[in-house]
ZAVEX-423421 format. One line per 3 residues: number of its first residue (from 1); for each residue x, y, z of C-alpha. Coordinates in steps of 0.5 Angstrom, whole numbers. Example, Ala and Ser with C-alpha at 12.3 -4.5 7.8 and 13.67 -1.06 7.14 Angstrom:
% ZAVEX-423421
1	25/-9/16 ~ 27/-2/14 .
//
This chain:
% ZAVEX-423421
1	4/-106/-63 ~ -2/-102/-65 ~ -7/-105/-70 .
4	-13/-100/-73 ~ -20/-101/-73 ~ -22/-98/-80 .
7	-30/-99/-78 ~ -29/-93/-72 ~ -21/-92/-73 .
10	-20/-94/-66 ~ -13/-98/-64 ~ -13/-105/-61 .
13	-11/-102/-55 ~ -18/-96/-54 ~ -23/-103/-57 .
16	-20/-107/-51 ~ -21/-100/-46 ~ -28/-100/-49 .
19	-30/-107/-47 ~ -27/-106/-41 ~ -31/-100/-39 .
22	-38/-103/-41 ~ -37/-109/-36 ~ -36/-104/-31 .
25	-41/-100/-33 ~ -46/-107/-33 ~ -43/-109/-27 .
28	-46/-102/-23 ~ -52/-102/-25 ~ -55/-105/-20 .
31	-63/-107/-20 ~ -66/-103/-15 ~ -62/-96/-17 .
34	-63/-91/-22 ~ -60/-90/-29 ~ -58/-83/-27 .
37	-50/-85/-24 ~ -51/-91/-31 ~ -52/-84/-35 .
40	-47/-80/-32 ~ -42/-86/-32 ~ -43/-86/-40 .
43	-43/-79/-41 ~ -36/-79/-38 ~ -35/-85/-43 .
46	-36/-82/-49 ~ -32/-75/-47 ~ -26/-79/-46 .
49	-26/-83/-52 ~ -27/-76/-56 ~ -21/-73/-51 .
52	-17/-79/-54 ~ -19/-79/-61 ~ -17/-71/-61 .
55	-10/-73/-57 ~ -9/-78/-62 ~ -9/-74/-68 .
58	-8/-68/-66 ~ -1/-64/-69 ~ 5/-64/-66 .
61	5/-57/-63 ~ 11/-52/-66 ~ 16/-50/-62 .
64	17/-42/-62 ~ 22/-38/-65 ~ 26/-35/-61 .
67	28/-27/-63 ~ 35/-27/-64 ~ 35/-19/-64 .
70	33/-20/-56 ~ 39/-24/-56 ~ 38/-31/-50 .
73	42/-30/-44 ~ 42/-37/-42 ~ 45/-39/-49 .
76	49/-33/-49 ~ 57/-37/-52 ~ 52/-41/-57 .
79	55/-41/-65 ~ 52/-38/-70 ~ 54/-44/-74 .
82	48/-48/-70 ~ 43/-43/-70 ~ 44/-44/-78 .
85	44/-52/-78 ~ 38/-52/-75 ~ 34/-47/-79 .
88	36/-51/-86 ~ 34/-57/-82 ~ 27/-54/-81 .
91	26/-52/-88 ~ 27/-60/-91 ~ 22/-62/-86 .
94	17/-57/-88 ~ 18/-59/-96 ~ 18/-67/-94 .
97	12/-64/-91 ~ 8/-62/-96 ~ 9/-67/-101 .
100	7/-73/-96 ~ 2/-70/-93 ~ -4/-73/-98 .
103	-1/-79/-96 ~ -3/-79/-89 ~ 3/-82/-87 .
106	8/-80/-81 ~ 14/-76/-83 ~ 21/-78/-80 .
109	27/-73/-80 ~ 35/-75/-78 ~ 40/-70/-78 .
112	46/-72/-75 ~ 48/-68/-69 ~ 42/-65/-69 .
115	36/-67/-64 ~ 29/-69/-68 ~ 25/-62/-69 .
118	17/-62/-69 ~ 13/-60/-74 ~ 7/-56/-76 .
121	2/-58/-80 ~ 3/-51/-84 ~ 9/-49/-87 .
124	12/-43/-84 ~ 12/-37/-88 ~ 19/-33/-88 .
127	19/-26/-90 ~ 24/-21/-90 ~ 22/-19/-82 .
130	24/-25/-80 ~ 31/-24/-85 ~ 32/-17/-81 .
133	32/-20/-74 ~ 37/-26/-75 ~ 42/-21/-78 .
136	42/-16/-71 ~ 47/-18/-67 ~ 45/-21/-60 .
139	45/-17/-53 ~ 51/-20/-50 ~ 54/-19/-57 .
142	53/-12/-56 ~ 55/-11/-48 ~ 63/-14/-50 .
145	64/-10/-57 ~ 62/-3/-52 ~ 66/-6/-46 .
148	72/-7/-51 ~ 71/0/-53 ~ 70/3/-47 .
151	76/0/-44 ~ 81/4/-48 ~ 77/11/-45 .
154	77/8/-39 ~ 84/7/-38 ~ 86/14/-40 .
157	84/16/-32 ~ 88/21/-32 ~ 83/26/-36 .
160	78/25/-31 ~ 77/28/-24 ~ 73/26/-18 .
163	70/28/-13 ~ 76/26/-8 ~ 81/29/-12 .
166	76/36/-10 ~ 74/37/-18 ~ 73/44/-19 .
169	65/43/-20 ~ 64/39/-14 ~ 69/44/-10 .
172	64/49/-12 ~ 58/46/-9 ~ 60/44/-4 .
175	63/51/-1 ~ 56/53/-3 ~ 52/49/1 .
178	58/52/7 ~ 57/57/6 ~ 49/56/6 .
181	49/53/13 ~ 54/57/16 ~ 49/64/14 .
184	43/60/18 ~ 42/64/25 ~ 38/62/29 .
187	34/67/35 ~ 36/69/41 ~ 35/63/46 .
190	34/58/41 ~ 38/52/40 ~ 38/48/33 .
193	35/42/36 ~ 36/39/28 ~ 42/39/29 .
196	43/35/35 ~ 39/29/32 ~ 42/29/25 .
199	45/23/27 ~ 38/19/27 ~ 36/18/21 .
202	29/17/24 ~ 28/24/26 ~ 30/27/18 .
205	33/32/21 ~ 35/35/13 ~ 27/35/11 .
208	23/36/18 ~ 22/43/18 ~ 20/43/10 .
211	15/36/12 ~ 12/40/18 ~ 11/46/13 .
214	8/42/8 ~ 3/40/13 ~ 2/48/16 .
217	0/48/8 ~ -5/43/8 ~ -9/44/13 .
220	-12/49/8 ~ -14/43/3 ~ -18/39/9 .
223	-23/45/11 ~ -29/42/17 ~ -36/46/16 .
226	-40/46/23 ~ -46/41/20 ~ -50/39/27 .
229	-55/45/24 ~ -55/40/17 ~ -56/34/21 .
232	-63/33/23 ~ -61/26/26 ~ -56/28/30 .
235	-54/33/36 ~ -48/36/40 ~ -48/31/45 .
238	-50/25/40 ~ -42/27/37 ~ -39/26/44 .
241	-41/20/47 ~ -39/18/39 ~ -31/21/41 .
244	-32/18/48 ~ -33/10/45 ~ -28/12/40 .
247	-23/12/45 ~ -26/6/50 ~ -24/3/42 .
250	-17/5/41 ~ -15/4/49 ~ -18/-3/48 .
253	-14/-5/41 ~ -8/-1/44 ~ -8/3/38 .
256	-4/9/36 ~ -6/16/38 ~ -5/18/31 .
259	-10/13/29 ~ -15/16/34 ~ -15/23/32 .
262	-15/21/24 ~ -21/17/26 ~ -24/22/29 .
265	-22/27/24 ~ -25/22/18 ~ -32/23/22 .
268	-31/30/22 ~ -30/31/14 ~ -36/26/13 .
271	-41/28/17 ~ -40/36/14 ~ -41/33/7 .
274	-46/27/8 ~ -52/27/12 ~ -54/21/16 .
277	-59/18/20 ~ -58/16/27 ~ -58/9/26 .
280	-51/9/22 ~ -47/13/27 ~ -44/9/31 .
283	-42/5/23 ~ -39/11/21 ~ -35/12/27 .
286	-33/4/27 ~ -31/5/19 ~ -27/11/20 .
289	-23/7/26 ~ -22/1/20 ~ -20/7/15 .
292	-15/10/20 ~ -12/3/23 ~ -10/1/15 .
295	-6/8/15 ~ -3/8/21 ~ -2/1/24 .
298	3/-4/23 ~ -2/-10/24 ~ -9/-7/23 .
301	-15/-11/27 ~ -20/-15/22 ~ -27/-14/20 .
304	-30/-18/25 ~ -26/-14/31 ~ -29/-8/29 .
307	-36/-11/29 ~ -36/-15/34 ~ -35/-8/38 .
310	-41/-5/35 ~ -45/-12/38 ~ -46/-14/32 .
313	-51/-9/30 ~ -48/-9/22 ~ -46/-14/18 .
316	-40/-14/14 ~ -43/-12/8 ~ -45/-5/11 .
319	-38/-3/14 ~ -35/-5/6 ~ -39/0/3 .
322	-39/5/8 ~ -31/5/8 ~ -32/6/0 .
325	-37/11/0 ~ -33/14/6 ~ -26/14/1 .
328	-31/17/-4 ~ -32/23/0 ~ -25/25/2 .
331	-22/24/-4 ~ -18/17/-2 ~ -13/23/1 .
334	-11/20/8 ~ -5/25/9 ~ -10/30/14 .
337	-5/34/18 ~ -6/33/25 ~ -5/37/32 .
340	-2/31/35 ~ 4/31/30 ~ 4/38/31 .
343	5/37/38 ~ 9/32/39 ~ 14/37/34 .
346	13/43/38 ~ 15/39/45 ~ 22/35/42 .
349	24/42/40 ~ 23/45/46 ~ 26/39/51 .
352	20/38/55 ~ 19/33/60 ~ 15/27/58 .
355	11/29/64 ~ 9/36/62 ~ 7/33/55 .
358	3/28/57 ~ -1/33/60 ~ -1/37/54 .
361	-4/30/51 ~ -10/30/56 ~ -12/37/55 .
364	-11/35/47 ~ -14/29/47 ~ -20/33/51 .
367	-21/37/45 ~ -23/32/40 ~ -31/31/44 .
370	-31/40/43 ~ -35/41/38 ~ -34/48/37 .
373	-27/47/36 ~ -27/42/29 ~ -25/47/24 .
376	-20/50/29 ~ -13/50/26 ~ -9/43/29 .
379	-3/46/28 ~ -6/52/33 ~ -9/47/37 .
382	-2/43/38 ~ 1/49/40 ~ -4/52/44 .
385	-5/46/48 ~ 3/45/49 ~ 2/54/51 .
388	-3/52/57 ~ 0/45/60 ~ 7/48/61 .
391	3/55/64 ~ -1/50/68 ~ 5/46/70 .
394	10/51/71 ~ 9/59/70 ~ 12/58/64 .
397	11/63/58 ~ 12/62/51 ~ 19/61/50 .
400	23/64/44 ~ 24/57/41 ~ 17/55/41 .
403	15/61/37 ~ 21/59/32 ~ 19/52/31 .
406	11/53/31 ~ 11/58/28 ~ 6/62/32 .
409	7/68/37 ~ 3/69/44 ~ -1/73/42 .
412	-4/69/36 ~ -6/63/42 ~ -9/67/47 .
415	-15/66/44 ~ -14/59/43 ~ -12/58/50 .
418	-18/61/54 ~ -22/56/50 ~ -18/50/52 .
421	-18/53/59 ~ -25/54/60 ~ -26/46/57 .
424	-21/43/62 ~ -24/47/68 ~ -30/44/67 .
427	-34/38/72 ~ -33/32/69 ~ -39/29/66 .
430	-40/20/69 ~ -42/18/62 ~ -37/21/58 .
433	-31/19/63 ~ -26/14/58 ~ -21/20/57 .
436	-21/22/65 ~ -20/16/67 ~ -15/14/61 .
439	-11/19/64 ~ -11/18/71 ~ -7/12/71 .
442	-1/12/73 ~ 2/9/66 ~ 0/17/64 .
445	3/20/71 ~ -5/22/73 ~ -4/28/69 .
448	-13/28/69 ~ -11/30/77 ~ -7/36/76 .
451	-10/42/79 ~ -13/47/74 ~ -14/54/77 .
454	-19/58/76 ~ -16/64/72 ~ -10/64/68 .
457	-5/70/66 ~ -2/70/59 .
//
């Protein structure tokens, strides 16, 4: 049993904790020290005292009412008759309440069968709302009144047809799309290579013609101006060596070809719409690589990896914001179409040799140190590649089935080609050796060694 101390409205119990923690208090305060940890002790003292003052008289706290017209899942066999009880048992509660509660004194309910009910220091207010939801029914009511009712309908199967008793509508469907794809005739010399690979369903072989369709449209939306004549800072040479340690990188973290090409297209659409200073170069290149590692790579590297390969010329802070304000730039729209998807499309379809696209890879991954080809059209440039590799390689001419999934004639790549041509032809610079010497391993059959002839003929 608990007394009252009338003079501070303590118990026998909290006086006791109080003596008890003054002696403590007196016994840490040591001669030589100062009071500063004494008053910090005392301040905690009095804050628990309040704390057990509040506990002590504070109300016992209302369990919420639960809404009937939502219905309790877990209590979903529960009688209505309980439901009730406990409700005229809260209503005597409240009124014994009301009367008592001048008296200070505690009010203490029994019902039989029915577990104590905390009460509030107010009395609830019932109001017609409240009326309405107890008289909706409850959701598992609900569910078994319309599964008793559908259950006769549904008995009744011989009103309905499915699609495996061949129902009239689905027939008519389906002859129609037969009759769709028995129609579609391919070109002379072309061979439905959808077809072939419908049964992987990594190849999307339904909606891979209408994806890279898609992408031809795109390229319109992500426009790259020539901008070395609006960069004061920055020269021709200065992007090479840029693309050149862009791709030392992406060899280094083993990164994805599609990363280094979108990488090396963000630069690209950021340089054309901001000018910058040269000190912020290689931050532009390091961000655009951090930006294309979150799109396309599985396990991106950190932060502190893309700083560590700028030798710690940045800080943290910097590259965040450039990703930001790069993001900003472009519109947070990452979906570039990219002349490596393009070829590596075109190449699938005409059955090339892993060979001969490797060398279509080579003379593509050379086009991205050109400046001159920046607003070029990637699709063109994935065709045209693939177009010289395999005149390069074999003699060969643009096939019929090329033309059919590219999209593009020979004569629209006779431009693009020469161009490629003249790139590859040229004597390979010893500060910008990265991709040379990339593809001149054996990982890549040495295709960087193949002999370029002096004059094509197309």
């Amino acid at each position: 049993m608990t007394t009252r101390n009338s003079k501070r409205g303590l118990s026998t119990r909290d006086t006791n904790t109080v003596h008890t923690q003054n002696e403590n208090l007196t016994r840490l305060h040591m001669p030589g020290k100062t009071g500063a940890k004494l008053d910090l002790l005392k301040n905690t003292t009095t804050k628990v005292l309040r704390l057990k003052r509040k506990a002590t008289n504070a109300p016992e706290e209302k369990i919420p009412k639960k809404r009937s017209a939502f219905g309790d899942i877990t209590n979903a066999l529960e009688k209505k008759n309980e439901t009730v009880k406990l409700k005229q048992v809260r209503g005597i509660a409240t009124t014994k309440f009301s009367s008592q509660n001048s008296k200070n004194t505690k009010v203490k309910l029994t019902a039989s069968k029915c577990p104590p009910v905390p009460v509030a220091p107010s009395a609830p207010v019932v109001d017609e709302q409240d009326n309405f939801c107890d008289a909706l029914p409850s959701s598992h009511e609900t569910f078994f009144s319309s599964q008793e009712s559908n259950k006769t309908e549904l008995d009744e199967s011989a009103a309905y047809t499915t699609a495996s008793e061949e129902s009239p509508v689905i027939q008519k469907v389906n002859t129609g799309l037969k009759v769709i794809k028995e129609e579609a005739v391919f070109p002379e010399g072309v061979v439905d290579f959808d077809k072939e690979t419908k049964d992987d369903p990594f190849a999307v072989s339904d909606y891979v013609m209408d994806i890279f369709s898609y992408y031809k449209e795109r390229e319109a939306i992500f426009p790259v101006n020539k901008y070395i004549e609006n960069q004061p800072d920055i020269s021709r040479s200065m992007r090479i060596i840029l693309v050149d340690w862009m791709v030392e990188v992406q060899e280094s973290f083993e990164l994805n070809h599609e990363t280094l090409y979108l990488a090396v297209k963000l630069v690209d659409l950021y340089l054309s719409k901001v000018v910058i200073k040269r000190e912020s170069l290689q931050l532009v290149g390091s961000t655009a690589l951090f930006i294309a590692c979150k799109f396309d790579e599985r396990v991106p590297p950190y932060v502190d990896d893309f700083l560590y390969i700028c030798d710690d010329a940045y800080k943290r802070r910097e590259l965040i914001l450039m990703e930001m304000k790069m993001l900003k730039t472009i519109g947070f729209d990452l979906g570039i179409p990219l002349s490596y998807r393009f070829l590596r499309r075109f190449a699938r379809c005409a059955k090339v040799s892993m060979e001969d696209l490797t060398f279509a890879r080579y003379i593509l991954e050379m086009s991205l140190m050109e400046y001159d080809l920046i607003d070029a059209s990637d699709s063109m440039l994935g065709a045209s590649a693939l177009y010289l590799a395999l005149k390069i390689k074999h003699s060969t001419d643009w096939t019929p089935c090329l033309e059919y999934y590219s999209g593009y004639k020979k004569e629209d790549l006779y431009h693009m080609v020469h161009v490629l041509h003249n790139m590859v032809s040229q004597q390979p610079k010893s500060h910008i050796m990265t991709i040379r010497n990339k593809y001149s391993h054996k990982v890549f059959f040495e295709v960087a060694k193949t002999e370029i002839p002096e004059d094509l003929e197309i």
